[in-house]
N, C-alpha and C positions, 0 to 999 in steps of 0.2 A: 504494500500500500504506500507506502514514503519512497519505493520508486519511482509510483507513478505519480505523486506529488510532484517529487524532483523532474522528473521528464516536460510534465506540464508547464511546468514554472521556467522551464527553460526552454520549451518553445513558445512561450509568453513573449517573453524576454529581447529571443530572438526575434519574434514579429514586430514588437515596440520598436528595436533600435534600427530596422527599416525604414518604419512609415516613419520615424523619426530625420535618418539619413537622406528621405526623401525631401523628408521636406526642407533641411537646411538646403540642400542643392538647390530647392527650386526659388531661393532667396540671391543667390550666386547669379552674377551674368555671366556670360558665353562674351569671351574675346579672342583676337588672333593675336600671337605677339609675331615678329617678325626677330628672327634673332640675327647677329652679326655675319654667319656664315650665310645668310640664307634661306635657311629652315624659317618655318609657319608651324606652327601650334596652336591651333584651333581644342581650347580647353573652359571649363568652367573656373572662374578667377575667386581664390578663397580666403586671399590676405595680397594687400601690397603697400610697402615699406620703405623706406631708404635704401634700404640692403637689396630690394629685388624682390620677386611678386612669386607667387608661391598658386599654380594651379591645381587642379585632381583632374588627372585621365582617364576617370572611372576606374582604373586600376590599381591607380598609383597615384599619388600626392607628388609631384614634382616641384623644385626650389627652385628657380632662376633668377642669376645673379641682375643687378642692373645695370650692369658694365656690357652685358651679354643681349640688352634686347634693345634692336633697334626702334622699332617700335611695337605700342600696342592700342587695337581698334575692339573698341566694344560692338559684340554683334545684336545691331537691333531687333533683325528677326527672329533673333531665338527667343530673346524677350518677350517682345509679343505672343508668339505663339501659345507662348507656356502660360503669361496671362490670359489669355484664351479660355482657355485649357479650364482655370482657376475660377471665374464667374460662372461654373454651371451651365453652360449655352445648352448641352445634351441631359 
């Protein structure tokens, strides 16, 4: 019986820290940085600082320096979209 407690409680747990993860994401905007080589990264932007702006690639939490990014454009579409998405329209 305190198995299935513990199992319960932890797929609780697990479903909370989702809809939770979901929703800071959907607080984040979508930008491109362009960095010095080149490269484009198109990622949701989740800190930026003096030191360098700090994206999540849905995988991975990536740190870039600001020496390193030529520039960076906030993507208006995605915003939109997602506020969409957000007022219930369906």
């Amino acid at each position: 019986m305190m198995r299935w407690f513990a199992i319960t409680a932890l797929v609780c747990a697990c479903a909370a820290a989702t809809v939770a993860a979901r929703a800071v994401a959907a607080e984040h905007d979508r930008v491109t940085l362009t960095l010095v080589g080149g490269a484009k990264i198109s990622a949701t932007l989740l800190r930026e600082n003096n030191e360098g702006v700090v994206v999540d690639l849905g995988y991975d939490v990536l740190h870039v320096p600001k020496a390193r990014v030529l520039s960076m454009a906030r993507d208006e579409a995605a915003g939109a979209s997602s506020s969409a998405n957000d007022r219930g329209i369906f």
